[in-house]
C-alpha positions as CSV (number, residue, x, y, z in Angstrom):
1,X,73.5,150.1,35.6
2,X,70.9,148.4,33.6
3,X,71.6,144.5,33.1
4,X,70.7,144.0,29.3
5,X,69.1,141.2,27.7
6,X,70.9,138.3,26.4
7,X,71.5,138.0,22.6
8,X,68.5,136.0,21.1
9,X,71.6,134.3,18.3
10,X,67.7,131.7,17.4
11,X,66.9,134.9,15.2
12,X,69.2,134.7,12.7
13,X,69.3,130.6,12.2
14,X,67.7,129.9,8.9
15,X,65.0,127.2,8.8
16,X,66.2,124.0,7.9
17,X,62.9,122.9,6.2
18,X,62.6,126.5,4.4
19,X,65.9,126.0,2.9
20,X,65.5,122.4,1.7
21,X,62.1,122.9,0.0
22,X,64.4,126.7,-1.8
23,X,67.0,124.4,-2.9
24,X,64.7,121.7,-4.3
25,X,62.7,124.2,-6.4
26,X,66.0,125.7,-7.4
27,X,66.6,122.1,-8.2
28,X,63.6,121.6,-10.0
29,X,63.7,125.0,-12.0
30,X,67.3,124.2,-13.3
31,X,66.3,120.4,-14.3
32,X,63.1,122.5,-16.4
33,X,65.3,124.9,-18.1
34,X,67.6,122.3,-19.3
35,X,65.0,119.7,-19.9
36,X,63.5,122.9,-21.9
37,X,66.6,123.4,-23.8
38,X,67.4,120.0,-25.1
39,X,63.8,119.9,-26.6
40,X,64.2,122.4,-28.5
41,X,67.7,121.4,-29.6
42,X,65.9,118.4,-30.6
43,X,62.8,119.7,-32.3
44,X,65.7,122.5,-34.4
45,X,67.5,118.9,-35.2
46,X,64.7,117.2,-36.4
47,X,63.9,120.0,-38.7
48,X,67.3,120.4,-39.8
49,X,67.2,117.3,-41.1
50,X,64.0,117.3,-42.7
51,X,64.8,117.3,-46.9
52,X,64.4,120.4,-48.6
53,X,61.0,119.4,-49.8
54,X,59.4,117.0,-47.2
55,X,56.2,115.4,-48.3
56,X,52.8,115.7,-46.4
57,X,53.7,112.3,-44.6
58,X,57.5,113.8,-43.3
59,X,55.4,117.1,-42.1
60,X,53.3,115.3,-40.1
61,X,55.6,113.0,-38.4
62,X,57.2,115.8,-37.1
63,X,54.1,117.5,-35.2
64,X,53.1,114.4,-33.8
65,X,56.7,113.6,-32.7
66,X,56.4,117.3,-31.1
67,X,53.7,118.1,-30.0
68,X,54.1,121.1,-28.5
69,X,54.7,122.5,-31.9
70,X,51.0,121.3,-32.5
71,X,50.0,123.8,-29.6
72,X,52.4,126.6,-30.4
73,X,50.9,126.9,-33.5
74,X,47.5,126.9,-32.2
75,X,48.6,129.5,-29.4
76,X,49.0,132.2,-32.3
77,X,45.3,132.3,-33.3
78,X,44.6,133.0,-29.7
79,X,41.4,133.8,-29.0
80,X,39.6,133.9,-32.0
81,X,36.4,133.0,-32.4
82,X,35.7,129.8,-34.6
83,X,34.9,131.8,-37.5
84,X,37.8,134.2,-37.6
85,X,40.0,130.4,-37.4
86,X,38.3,129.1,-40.2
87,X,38.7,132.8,-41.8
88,X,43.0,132.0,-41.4
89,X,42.7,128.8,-42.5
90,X,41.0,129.6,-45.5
91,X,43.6,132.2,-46.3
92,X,46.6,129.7,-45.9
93,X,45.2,126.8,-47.3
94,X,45.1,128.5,-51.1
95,X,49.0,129.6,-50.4
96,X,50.2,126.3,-49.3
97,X,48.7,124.6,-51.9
98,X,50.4,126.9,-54.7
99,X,53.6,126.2,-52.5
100,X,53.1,122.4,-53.0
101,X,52.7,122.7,-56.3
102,X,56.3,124.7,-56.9
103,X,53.7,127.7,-57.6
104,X,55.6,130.5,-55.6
105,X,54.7,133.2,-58.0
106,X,51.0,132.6,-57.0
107,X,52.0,132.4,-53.2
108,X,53.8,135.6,-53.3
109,X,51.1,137.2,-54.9
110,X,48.2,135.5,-52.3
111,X,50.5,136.6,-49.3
112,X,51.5,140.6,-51.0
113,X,47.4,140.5,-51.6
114,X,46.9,139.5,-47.7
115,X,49.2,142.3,-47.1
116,X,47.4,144.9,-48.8
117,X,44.5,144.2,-47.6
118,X,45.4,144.1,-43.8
119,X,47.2,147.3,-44.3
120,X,43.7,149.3,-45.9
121,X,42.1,147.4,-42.7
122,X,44.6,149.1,-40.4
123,X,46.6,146.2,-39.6
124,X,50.4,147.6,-40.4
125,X,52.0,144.5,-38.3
126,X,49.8,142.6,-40.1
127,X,50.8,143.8,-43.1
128,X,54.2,143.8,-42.6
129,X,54.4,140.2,-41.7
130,X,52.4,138.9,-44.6
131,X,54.9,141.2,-46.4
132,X,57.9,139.1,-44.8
133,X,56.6,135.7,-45.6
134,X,55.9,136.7,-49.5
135,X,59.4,138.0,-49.6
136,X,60.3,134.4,-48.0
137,X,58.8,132.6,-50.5
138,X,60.5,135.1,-53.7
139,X,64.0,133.9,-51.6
140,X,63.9,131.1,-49.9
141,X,60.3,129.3,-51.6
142,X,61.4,125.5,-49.7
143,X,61.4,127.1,-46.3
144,X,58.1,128.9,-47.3
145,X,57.1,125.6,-48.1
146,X,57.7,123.5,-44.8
147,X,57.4,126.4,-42.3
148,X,53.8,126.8,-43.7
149,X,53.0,123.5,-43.7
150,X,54.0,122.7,-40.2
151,X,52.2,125.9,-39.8
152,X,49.0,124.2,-41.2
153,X,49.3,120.7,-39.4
154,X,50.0,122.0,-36.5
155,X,46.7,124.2,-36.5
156,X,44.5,121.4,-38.8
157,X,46.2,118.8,-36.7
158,X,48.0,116.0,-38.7
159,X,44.5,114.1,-39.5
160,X,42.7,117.1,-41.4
161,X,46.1,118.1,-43.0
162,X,46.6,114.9,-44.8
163,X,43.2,114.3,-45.6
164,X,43.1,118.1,-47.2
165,X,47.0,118.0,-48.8
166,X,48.0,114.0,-49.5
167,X,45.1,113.8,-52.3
168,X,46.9,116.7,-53.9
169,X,50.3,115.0,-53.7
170,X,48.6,111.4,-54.6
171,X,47.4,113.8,-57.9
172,X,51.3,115.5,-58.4
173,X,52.4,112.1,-58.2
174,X,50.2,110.5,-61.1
175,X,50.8,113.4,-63.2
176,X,54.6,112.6,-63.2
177,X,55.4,112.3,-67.1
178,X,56.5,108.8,-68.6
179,X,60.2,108.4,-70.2
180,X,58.9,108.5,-73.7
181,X,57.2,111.4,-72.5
182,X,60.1,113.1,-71.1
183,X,62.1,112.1,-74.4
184,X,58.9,113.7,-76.6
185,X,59.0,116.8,-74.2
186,X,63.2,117.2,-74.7
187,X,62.9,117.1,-78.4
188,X,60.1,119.9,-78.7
189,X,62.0,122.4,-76.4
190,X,65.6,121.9,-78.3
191,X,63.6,122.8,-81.1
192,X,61.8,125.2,-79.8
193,X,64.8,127.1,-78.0
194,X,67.3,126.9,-80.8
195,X,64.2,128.6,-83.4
196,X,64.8,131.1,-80.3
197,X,68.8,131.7,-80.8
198,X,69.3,129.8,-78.0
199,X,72.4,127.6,-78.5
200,X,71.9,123.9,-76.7
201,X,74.5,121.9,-74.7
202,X,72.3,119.9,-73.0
203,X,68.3,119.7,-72.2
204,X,66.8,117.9,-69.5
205,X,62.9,117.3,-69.0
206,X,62.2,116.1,-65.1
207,X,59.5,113.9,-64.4
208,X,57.3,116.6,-62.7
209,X,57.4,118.7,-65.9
210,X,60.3,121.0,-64.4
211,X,63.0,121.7,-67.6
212,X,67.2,122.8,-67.3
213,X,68.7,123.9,-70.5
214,X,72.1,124.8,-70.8
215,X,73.7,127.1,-73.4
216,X,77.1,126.5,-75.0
217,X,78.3,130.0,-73.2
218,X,77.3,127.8,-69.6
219,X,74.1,130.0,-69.8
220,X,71.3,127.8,-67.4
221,X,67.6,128.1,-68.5
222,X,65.0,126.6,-66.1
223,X,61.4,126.3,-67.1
224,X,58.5,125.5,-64.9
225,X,56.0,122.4,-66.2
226,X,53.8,125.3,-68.4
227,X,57.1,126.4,-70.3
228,X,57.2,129.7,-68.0
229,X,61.1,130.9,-67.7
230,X,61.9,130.7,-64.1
231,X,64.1,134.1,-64.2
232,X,64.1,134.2,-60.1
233,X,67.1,132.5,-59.0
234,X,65.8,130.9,-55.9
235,X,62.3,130.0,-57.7
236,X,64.5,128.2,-60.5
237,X,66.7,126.5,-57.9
238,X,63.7,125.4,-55.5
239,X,62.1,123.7,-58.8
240,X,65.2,121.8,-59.5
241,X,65.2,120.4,-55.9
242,X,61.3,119.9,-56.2
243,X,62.3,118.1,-59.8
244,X,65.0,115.9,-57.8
């Protein structure tokens, strides 16, 4: 009768070592994810709390408090050559301009223009996503506004993004109208809308040039600074904020 061997029980014993350096990276993996998570809490905070239209200053403050949103952005042009970047950026720049200047009928139009033309190029994703942001800025024109311009600082960086967008606010600002000027304005469109059958509760002229007239039968008129009827719900209630 063969004697057998003796059970090797060593074989089976994990490493001690081995399984301290697997539970530290577990460790370390599980500190990441929440580390990870709380960020972005943080950065969805911060942006939550951003007004409905935050100026060129409250943008910027936000990619240099984040970073990482600086590099995200920059992560999407990939690897473009430097031409094909300054290409996008002189795309955007025009649309984010008329955004600033509560011009969403002529950022609608830009971005449905982009849309066309990426689609006769080939480019239906393309397309289609230039599609979705115009139809963001017909619905929802202040989100338009501050997704696109974190959009732009974040790829500009906060430096060139002020130096190309605070001169245009610094301009909106000194065009603001005076009182007398607001008072001259409200007299010309009661008179103006009641020669139109339009019966007049009240009339309100804001300092950007942004009108509110409201009927007698609670009918709401809002007017953008040329006089153009803002018939769009959302591009009549984004002015008012803008006006506020």
């Amino acid at each position: 009768m063969a004697l057998q061997a003796p059970a090797n029980y060593s074989l089976n014993l994990p490493d001690p070592l081995q399984a301290f350096q697997q539970g530290q990276a577990w460790r370390d993996q599980q500190m990441q994810r929440q580390a990870s998570q709380q960020r972005a809490q943080e950065i969805q905070q911060a942006i939550g709390s951003l007004p409905a239209r935050p100026s060129i200053s409250q943008i910027n403050d936000l990619i240099y408090k984040f970073p990482e949103l600086e590099e995200r952005f920059k992560k999407q042009l990939g690897d473009l050559s430097e031409q094909d970047k300054q290409a996008k950026l002189s795309e955007a720049i025009p649309i984010f301009a008329a955004l600033a200047n509560s011009k969403f009928e002529t950022a609608e139009q830009l971005f449905r223009n982009k849309a066309t033309a990426l689609r006769n190029s080939g480019d239906e994703q393309g397309a289609k996503r230039a599609e979705m942001q115009a139809d963001l800025v017909k619905n929802d024109p202040d989100t338009a506004y501050t997704s696109n311009g974190a959009m732009l600082a974040g790829i500009m960086g906060p430096q060139a993004f002020e130096q190309t967008f605070g001169k245009l606010e610094d301009v909106r600002k000194a065009a603001l109208l005076t009182p007398l000027e607001i008072k001259k304005k409200e007299q010309e469109l009661k008179r103006d809308l009641e020669a139109g059958g339009f019966e007049n509760h009240s009339v309100r002229i804001y300092p950007n040039g942004v009108s509110r007239a409201v009927g007698k039968d609670g009918t709401i008129q809002v007017r953008s600074p040329s006089g153009k009827l803002l018939e769009n719900e959302a591009s009549a209630n984004a002015a008012l904020v803008a006006s506020s």
